[in-house]
C-alpha positions in Angstrom: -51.4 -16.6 64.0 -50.8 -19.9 66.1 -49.0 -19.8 69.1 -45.9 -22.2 69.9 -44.7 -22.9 73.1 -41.3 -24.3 73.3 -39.9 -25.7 76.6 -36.4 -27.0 77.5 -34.0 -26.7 80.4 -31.7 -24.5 78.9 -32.4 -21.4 76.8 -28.8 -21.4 75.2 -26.9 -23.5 72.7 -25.4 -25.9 75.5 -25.8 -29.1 73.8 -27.2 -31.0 70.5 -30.9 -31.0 72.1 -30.8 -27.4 72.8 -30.0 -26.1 69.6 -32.8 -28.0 68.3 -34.7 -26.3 70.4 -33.8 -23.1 69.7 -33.6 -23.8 65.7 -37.2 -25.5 66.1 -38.7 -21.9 67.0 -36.5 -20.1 65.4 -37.9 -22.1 62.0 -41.7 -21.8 63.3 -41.6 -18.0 63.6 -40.0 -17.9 60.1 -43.2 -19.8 59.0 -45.6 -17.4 60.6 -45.9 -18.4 64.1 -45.7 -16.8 67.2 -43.6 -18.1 70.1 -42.7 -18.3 73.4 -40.4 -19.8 75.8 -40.1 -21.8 79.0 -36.7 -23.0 80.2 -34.8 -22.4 83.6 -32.7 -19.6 84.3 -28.9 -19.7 83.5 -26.3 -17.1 83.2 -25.7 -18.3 79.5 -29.4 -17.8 78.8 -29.6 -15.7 75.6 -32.1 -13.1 76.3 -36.1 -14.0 76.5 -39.0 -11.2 77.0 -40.5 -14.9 78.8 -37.5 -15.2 81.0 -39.6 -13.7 84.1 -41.3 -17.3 84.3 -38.6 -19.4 83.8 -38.1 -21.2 87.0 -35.2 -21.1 89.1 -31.5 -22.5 88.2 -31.0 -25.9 89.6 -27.5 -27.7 88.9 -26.5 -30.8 90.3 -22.7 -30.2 90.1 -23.4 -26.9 91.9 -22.3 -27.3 95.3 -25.6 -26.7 98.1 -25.9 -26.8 101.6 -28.1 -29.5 102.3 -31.5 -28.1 102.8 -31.6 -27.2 99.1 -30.2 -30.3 97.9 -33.6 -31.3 99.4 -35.6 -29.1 98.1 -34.3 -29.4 94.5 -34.7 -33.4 94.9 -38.5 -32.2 95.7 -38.4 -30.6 92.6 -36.6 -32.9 90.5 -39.3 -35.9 91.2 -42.6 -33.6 91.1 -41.8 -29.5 90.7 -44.7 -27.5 91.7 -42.7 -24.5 91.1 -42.5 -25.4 87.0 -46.4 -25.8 87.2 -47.4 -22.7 89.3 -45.2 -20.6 86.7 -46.3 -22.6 84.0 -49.8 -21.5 85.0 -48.9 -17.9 84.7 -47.4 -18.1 81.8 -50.0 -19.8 79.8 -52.6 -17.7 80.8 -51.2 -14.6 79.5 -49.8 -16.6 76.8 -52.9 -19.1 75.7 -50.7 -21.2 73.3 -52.0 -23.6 70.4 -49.6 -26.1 71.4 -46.2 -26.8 73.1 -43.5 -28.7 72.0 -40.8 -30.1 74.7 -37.4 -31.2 74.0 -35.8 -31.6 77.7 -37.6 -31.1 80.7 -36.1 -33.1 83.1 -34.9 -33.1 85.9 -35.3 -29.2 86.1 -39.3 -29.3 84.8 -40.1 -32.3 85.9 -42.9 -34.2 84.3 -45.4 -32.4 86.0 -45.8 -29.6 83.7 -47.4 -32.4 81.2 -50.5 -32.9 83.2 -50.9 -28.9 83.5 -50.0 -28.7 80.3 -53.4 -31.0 79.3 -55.7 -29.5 82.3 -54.8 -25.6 80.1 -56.0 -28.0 76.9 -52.7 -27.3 74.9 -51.4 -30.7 73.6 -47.9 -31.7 74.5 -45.4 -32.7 71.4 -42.0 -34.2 72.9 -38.8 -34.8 71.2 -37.4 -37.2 72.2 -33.4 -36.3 72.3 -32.9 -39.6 74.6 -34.4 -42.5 76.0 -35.8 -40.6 79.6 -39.6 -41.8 78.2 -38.4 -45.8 78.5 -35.1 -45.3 80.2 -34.9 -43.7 84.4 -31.5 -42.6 83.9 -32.0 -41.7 79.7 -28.8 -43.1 78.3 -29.4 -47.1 79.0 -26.2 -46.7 80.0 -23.9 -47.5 83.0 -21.0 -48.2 84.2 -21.1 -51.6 82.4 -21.9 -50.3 79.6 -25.3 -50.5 77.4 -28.0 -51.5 80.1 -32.0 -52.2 79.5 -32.5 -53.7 82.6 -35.4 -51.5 83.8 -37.0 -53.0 80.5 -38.6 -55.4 82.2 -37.3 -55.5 86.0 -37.6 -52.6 89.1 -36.4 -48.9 88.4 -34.7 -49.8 91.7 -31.9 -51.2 89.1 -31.1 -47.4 88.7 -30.2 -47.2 92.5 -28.4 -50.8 92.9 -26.1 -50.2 89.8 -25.7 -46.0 90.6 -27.0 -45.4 86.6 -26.7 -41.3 87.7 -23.1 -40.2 87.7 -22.0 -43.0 89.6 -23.9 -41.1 92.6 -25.8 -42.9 95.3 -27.8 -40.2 96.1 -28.3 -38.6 92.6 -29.5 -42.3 91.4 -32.0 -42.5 94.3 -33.9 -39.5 93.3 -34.2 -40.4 90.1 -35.1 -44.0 91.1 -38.0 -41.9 93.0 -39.1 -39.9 90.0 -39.6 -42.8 87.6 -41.1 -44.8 90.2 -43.6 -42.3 90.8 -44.2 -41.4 86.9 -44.6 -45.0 85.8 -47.0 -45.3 88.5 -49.4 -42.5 87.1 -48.3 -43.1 84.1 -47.3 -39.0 83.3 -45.8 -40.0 79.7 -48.0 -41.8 78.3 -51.5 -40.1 79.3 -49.9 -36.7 78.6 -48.2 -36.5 75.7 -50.4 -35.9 72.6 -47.2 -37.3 69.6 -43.3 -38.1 71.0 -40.9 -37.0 67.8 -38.3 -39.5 67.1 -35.4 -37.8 65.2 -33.8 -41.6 64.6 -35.8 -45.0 63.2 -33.4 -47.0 65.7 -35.3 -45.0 68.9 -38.8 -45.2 67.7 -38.3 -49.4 67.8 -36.3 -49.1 71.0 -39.3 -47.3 72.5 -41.6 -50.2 71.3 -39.6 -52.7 72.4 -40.2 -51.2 76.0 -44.0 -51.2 75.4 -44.9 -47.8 73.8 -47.4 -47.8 71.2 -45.7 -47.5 68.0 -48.5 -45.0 66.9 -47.4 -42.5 69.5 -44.5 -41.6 67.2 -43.5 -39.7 64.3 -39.9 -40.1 62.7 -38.6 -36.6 61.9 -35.3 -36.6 61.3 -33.1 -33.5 62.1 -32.0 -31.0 59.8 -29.6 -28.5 58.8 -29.1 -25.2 56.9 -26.6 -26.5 54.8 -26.2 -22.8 53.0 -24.8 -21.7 56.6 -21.7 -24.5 56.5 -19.0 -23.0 54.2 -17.9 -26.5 53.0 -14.3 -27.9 51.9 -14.1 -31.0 50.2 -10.0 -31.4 50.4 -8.8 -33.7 52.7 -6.5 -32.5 55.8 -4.4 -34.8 57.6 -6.0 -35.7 60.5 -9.1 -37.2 62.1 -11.3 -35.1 64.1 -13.5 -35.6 67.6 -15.4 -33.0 68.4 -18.0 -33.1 71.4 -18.3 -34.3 75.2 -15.3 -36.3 76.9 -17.7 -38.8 78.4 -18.0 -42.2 79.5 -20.4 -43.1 76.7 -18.5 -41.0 73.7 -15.7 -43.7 73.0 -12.7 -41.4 73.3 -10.8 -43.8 75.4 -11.4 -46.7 72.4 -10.9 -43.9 69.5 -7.5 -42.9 71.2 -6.2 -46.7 71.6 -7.0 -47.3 67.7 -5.5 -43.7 66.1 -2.2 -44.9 68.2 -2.4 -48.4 66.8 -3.4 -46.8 63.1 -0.5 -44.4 63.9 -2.7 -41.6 62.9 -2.8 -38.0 64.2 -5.8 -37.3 65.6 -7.3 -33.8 67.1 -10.0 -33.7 70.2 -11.9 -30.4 70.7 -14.3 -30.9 73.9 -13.9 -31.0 77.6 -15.9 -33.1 80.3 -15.5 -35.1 83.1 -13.0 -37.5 81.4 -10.3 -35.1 80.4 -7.9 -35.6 82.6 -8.3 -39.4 82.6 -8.4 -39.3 78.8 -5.3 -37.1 78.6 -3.2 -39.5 80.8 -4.5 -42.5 79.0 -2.9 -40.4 76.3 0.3 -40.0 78.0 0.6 -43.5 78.9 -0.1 -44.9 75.1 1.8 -42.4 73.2 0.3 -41.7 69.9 0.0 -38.4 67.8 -3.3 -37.0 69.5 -3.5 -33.0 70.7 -6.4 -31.7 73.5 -8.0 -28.7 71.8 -10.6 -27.9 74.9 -13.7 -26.3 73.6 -14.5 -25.2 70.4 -17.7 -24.0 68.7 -18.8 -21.4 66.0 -16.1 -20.8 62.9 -13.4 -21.8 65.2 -14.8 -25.4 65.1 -16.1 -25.6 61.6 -12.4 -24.2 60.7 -11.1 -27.6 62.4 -13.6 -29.6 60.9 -12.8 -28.3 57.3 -9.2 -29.2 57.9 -9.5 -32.6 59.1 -9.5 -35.8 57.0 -12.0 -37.4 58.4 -14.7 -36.8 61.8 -14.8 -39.5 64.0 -17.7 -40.7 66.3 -16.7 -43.4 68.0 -19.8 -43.4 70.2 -20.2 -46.6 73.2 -24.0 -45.8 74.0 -27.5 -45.5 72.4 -26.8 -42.3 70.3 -29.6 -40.9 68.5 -28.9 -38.8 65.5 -26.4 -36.4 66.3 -26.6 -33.3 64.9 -22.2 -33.7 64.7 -22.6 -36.1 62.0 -25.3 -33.6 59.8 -22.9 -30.7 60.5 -19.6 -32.5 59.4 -21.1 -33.6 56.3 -22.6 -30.2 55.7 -18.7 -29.4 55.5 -18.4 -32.1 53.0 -16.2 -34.2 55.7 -16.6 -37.7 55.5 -17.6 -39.3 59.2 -16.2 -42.7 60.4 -19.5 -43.6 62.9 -19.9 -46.2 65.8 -22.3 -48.8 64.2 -24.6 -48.0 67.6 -27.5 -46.3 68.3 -29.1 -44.4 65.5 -25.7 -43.3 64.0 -25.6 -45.7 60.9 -28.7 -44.2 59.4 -27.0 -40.9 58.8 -24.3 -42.7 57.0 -24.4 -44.2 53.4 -21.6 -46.9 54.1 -18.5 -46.4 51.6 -19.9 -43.1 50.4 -20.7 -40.5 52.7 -18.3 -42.4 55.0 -18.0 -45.6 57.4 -19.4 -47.8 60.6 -17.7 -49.7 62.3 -18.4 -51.8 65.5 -18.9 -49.6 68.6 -16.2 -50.3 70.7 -14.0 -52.3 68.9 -10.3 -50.7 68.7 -9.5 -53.1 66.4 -12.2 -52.4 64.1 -11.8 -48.7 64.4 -7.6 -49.3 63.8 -8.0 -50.7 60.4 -10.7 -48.0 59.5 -8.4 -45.5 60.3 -5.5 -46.7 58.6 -7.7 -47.3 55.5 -9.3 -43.6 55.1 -5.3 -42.5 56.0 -4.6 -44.6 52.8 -7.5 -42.9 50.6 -5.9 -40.5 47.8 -7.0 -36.6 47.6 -9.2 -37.8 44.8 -11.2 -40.1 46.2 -11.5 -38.6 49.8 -12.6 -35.3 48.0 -15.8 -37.1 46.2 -16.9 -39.0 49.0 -16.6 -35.4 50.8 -18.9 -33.9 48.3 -21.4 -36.5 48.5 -21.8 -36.3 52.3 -22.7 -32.5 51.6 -25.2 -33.5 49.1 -26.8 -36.0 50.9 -27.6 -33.7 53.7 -28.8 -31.4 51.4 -31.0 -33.7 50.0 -32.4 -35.6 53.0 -31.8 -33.3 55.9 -33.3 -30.1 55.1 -35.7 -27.4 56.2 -38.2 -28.0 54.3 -38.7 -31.3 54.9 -38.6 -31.3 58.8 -41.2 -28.0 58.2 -43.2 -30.2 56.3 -43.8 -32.9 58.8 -43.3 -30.9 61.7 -46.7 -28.7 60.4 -48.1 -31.8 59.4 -47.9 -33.5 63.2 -49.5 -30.4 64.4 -52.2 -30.7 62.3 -53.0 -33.9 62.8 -53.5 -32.5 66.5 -55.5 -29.8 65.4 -53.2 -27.2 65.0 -52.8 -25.2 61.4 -51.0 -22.2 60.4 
C-alpha cells in the first residue's frame, strides 16, 4: 500500500486550499492508499492520530509579547521546529511521497530540503503565486503588482505587500531573500500542480521551467450538491471581504443595476464595506458567514453568483460549487477565473474591476426570463460534471506520481 503524506497549515476546512487538501487525501485513501498528516495545531483542527507532530500554532493576528513575535519570525523565514518534527514523523511514518498544498509561513520552506534528504519527493499545489510571488497574491495596495518579477524582493518591504504591515512585510522580505538565494523551490520540489492554465504561464513568465508543472484542474463531487436550476431574485457573493475580492466594485454596480444583492462572508473589510453600503444606498443585505447546507441553501436561491475578483485568482473552487448547484456565475475576467466559464452558457466575464462593466452584466442576467436562466443553470451543472470530476483529477493525480515513481 503506498503511503501519502499530505501537509498544509491548517487541518480544517478554513479556506479553498484547505479543503483541497483534505478532499485530496480523503480521495487517495478511497483509492487504496494510506495517509498521513502534517499541519499546525489549531483549535478548529478536526481530529488527526498525526496531530502529536504538528508543530505549534503560530497566528499573525494573535496578539504576542514581543519575544515570540521574534521567535515566530525565526520560524517563519527558516523553522527548525517543522524539520525536527518532520523528522520524527517520517521515520515512523516512511512515506512514498508527500504532497503540499500551503506551507508557509507556518512550515516554512525548510521542510522541502528534509523532505529530499528522507528521499520522499515533494509534489506542491500551487493554490497561489508564493513559488514566483514573496507576498503570494501579486497584489498590493495598488493593486495587481509583478514587480519582484524582475527587480529586489525588497519591493515587498518598500510598498508593505503583507497586510499593509512594515514589520510583517520585512520578514517575508527576509524569507524570499534567503529562499531565492538557495534556491529551496526549485531544487526541492520533484512536480508543482497548477489547478489553472493562467498560473502555469504566469510561473514561466517569472522563469520556472514550464516542465516543472502539471495542469490538474480541481474537482468536485457533483452527486453531493443538491442542485436547483430556477432562478431566485438576487445575485449572490459568497467568500472573504478582502481587498483583492472586488466587493467594494460589485456593490457600486448592483446599486447602479438596481439589483438586490446578498453577501455571506466576513473579513477585514466588513465594516468598510458595509458603510460604503450605507453611503451608496442600494438593495444589498450582510449575511456574515455561512458554510455547509446553510450556504448551498443561499446559493440555490440566488439568480446568479457573482465573483467579482480584483487579483490573480486561480480556480476557485466557488465557481465549481455554484455551478454544481446549476447557478450560473458572472466571473471577473482575471486570473484563472474565465477558464471555468463557457461565456454565454455556463455564465459571464466581465472586466475585473470595471463597475461599469459589471452594471450592465447585472442588469442584463436581471432581464433573463425563468426559461432561459434555468438552461444555462443546467448546463453549468453539466459542465462540471463533465470536466471537473473525480475521476479525472484521480487519473492525473496517479499518473504524476507515477511518473515520479510512485504506483498504487
Amino acid at each position: 500500500m503506498p503511503r501519502l503524506l499530505s501537509i498544509n497549515s491548517y487541518h480544517y476546512r478554513r479556506g479553498g486550499s484547505d479543503v483541497v487538501y483534505l478532499d485530496h487525501a480523503a480521495l487517495l485513501e478511497e483509492l487504496g492508499w494510506d495517509n498521513a498528516f502534517y499541519a499546525m495545531h489549531h483549535p478548529q483542527n478536526q481530529p488527526s492520530p498525526w496531530s502529536r507532530f504538528f508543530i505549534d500554532e503560530l497566528e499573525f493576528d494573535h496578539r504576542y509579547p514581543p519575544w515570540r513575535k521574534l521567535a515566530m519570525a525565526g520560524k517563519v523565514v527558516w523553522s527548525f521546529e517543522a524539520q525536527r518534527r518532520l523528522r520524527a514523523l517520517l521515520a515512523e511514518y516512511p512515506a512514498d511521497i508527500a504532497h503540499l498544498h500551503c506551507i508557509y509561513h507556518h512550515h516554512s520552506p525548510a521542510i522541502l530540503p528534509t523532505l529530499q534528504e528522507a528521499g520522499v519527493p515533494a509534489v506542491l499545489t500551487a493554490h497561489d503565486l508564493k513559488i514566483a510571488c514573496p507576498a503570494y497574491k501579486m497584489l498590493n495596495d495598488g493593486g495587481v503588482c509583478e514587480r519582484c518579477r524582475e527587480g529586489s524582493v525588497l519591493n515587498v518591504l518598500r510598498h508593505r505587500c503583507v497586510r499593509g504591515s512594515l514589520a510583517a512585510s520585512a520578514v517575508v522580505a527576509a524569507e524570499s531573500a534567503l529562499h531565492r538565494r538557495l534556491d529551496t523551490w526549485r531544487r526541492h520540489l520533484a512536480k508543482v500542480v497548477s489547478p489553472s492554465r493562467f498560473f502555469i504561464e504566469k510561473f514561466v513568465e517569472w522563469g520556472w521551467p514550464r516542465e516543472r508543472f502539471a495542469y490538474i484542474p480541481n474537482w468536485v463531487d457533483a452527486a453531493r450538491f443538491e442542485p436547483q436550476a430556477a432562478p431566485g431574485d438576487y445575485f449572490l457573493y459568497f467568500g472573504r471581504l478582502a481587498p483583492e475580492k472586488g466587493v467594494a466594485t460589485l456593490l457600486r454596480a448592483a446599486r447602479d443595476a438596481g439589483v438586490a444583492l446578498k453577501i455571506a462572508g466576513t473579513g477585514p473589510l466588513q465594516g468598510e464595506l458595509q458603510a460604503l453600503h450605507a453611503g451608496l444606498g442600494g438593495d444589498a443585505e450582510f449575511l456574515g458567514f455561512r458554510r455547509g447546507a446553510e450556504l448551498h441553501a443561499l446559493v440555490r436561491g440566488a439568480r446568479a453568483v457573482v465573483l467579482p475578483s480584483q487579483w490573480y485568482e486561480n480556480a476557485p473552487m466557488s465557481v465549481l460549487e455554484s455551478m454544481a448547484l446549476a447557478k450560473p456565475v458572472i466571473g471577473a475576467r482575471i486570473g484563472g477565473i474565465p477558464e471555468l466559464i463557457v461565456e454565454g452558457e455556463t455564465g459571464w466575464t466581465f472586466e475585473s474591476g470595471s463597475v461599469a462593466q459589471l452594471a450592465e452584466r447585472l442588469r442584463s442576467v436581471a432581464g433573463l426570463g425563468t426559461a432561459a436562466l434555468e438552461r444555462i443553470g443546467r448546463a453549468a451543472r453539466a459542465h462540471v460534471e463533465r470536466e471537473f470530476h473525480r475521476q479525472r483529477y484521480a487519473d492525473a493525480m496517479l499518473d504524476l506520481y507515477a511518473s515520479l515513481g510512485v504506483r498504487a
